[in-house]
LUMVEXDREN-221579 format. One line per 8 residues: for each residue x, y, z of N, C-alpha, C. Coordinates in pm, 1 decimal. Example, Ala and Ser with C-alpha at 12.3 -4.5 7.8 and 13.67 -1.06 7.14 Angstrom:
BEGIN
1319.0,-569.0,780.0,1230.0,-450.0,780.0,1320.0,-330.0,780.0 | 1285.0,-225.0,708.0,1367.0,-106.0,714.0,1290.0,3.0,787.0;
END
This chain:
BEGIN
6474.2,780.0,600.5,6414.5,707.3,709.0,6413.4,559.3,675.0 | 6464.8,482.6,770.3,6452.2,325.5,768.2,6407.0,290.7,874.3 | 6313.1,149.7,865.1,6247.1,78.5,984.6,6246.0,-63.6,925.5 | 6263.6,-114.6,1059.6,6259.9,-284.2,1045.1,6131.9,-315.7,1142.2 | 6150.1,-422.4,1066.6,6037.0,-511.5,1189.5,5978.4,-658.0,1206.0 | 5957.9,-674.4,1290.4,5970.6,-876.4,1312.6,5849.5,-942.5,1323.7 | 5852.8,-1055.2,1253.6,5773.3,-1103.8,1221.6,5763.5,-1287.3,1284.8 | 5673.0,-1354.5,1239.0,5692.3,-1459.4,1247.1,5603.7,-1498.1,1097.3;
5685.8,-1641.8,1062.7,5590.1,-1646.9,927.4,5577.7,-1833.6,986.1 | 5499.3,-1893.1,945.7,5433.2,-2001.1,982.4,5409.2,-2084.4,848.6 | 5471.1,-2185.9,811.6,5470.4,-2247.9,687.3,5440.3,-2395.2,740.8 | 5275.9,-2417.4,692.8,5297.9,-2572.3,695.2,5341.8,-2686.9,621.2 | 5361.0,-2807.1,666.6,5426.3,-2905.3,560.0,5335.9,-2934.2,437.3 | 5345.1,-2843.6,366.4,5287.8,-2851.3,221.7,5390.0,-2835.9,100.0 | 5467.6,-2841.5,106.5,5585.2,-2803.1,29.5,5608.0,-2711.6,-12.5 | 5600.2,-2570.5,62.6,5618.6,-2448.5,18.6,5726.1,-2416.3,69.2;
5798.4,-2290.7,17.9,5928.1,-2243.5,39.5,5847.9,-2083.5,-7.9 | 5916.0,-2008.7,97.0,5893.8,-1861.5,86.6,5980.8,-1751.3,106.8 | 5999.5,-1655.7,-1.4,6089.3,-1585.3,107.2,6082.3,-1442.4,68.3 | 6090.5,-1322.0,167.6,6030.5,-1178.9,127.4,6196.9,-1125.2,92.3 | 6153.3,-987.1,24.4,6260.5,-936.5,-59.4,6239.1,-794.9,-55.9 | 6292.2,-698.7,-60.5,6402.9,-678.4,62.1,6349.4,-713.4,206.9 | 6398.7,-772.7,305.6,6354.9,-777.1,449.9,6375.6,-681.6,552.8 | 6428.1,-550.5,504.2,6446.3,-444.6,546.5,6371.8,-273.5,440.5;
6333.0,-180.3,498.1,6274.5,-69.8,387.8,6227.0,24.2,435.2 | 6172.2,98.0,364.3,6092.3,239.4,456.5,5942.5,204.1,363.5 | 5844.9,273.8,421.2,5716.5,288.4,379.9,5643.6,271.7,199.0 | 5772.6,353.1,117.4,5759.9,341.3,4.9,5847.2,239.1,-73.9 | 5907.2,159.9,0.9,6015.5,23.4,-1.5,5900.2,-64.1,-140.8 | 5959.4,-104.5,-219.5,5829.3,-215.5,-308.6,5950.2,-391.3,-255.7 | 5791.0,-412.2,-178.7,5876.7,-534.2,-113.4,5804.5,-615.0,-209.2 | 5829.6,-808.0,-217.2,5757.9,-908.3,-289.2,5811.3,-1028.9,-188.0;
5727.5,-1084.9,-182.5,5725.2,-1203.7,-147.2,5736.2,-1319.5,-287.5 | 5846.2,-1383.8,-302.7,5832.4,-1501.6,-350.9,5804.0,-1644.9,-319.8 | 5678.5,-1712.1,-353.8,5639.6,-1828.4,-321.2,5710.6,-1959.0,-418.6 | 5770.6,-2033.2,-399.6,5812.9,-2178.3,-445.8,5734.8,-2288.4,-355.7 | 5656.4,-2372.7,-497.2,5598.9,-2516.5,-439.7,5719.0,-2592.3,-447.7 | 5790.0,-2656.6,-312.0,5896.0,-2732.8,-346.7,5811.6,-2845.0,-317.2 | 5708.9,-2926.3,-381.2,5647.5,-2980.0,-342.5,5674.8,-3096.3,-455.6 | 5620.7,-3262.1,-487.3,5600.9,-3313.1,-582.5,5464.9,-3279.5,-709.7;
5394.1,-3249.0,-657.4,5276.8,-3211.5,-766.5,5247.1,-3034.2,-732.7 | 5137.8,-3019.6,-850.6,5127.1,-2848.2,-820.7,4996.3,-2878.5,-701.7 | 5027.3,-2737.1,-674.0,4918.9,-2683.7,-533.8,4843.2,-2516.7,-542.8 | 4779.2,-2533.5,-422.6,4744.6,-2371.5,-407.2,4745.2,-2343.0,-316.8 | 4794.6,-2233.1,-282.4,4880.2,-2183.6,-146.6,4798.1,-2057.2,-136.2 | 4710.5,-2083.1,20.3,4634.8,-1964.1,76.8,4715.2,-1867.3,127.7 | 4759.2,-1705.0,111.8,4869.5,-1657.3,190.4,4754.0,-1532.1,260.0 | 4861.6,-1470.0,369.5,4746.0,-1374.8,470.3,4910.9,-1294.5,514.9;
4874.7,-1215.8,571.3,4952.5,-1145.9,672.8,4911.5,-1130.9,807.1 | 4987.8,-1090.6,880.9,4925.1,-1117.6,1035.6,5024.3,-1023.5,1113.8 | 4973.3,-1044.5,1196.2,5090.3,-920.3,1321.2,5102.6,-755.9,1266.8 | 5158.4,-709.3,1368.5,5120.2,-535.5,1326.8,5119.4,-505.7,1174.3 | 5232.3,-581.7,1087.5,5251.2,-520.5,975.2,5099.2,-610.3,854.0 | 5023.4,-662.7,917.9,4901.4,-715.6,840.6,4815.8,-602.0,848.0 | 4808.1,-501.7,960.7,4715.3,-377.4,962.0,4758.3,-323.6,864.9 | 4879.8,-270.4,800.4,4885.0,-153.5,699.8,4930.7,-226.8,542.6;
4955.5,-380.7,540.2,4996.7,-409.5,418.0,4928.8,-454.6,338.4 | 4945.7,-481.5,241.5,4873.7,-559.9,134.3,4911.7,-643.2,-9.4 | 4857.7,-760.3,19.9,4855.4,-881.0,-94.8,4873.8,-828.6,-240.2 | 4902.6,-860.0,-289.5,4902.9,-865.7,-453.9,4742.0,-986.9,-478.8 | 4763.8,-1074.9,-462.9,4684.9,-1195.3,-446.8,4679.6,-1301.5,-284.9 | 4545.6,-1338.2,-300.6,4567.9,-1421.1,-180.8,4561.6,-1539.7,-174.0 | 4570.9,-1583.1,-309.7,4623.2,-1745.0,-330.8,4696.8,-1758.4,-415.3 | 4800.9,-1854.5,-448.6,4895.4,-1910.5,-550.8,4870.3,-2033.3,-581.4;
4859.0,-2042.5,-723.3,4851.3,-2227.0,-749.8,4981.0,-2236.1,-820.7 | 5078.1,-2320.1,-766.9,5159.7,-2344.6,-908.6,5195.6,-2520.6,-888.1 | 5278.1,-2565.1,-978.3,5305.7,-2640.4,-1048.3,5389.3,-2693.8,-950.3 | 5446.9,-2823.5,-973.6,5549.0,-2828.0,-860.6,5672.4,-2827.3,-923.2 | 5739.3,-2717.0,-862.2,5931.3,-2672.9,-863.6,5894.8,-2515.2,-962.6 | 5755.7,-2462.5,-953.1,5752.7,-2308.8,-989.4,5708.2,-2271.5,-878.4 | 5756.7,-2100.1,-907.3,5743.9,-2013.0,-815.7,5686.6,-1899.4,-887.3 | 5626.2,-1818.3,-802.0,5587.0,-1681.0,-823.8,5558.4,-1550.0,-720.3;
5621.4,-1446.2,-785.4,5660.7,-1318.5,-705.5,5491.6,-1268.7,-658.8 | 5495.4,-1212.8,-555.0,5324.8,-1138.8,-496.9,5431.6,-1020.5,-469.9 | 5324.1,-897.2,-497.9,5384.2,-814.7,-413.5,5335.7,-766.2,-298.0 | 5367.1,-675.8,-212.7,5319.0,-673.9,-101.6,5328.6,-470.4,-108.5 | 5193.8,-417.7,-91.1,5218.9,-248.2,-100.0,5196.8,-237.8,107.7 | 5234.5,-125.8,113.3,5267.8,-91.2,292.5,5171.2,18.7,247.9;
END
């Protein structure tokens, strides 16, 4: 069984860069979101989910601080 599904993701000008992994899966899929500050200094980045797939998923963490030009993997369980 496979299912997709659409989203919108909303990034403000803070210098973040994001991007989820695999963007396709089934229920037991282990997806991650990777966060990059492409920013000049480090930050902390509030993250949430939203839209149908915020009812059944879940954060690893719900903030990131990093450094600026690091990144770090969250995972996300369905």
């Amino acid at each position: 069984m496979q299912a997709q599904t659409v989203g919108t993701l909303t990034v403000l000008g803070n210098g973040v860069h994001v991007a989820l992994s695999p963007t396709v899966g089934t229920p037991s899929t282990l997806f991650s979101l990777t966060v990059t500050n492409t920013g000049q200094v480090g930050d902390t980045f509030d993250l949430t989910l939203a839209g149908p797939v915020g009812l059944f998923a879940t954060l690893g963490t719900s903030t990131v601080t990093l450094a600026a030009g690091a990144s770090q993997m969250v995972p996300i369980t369905l």
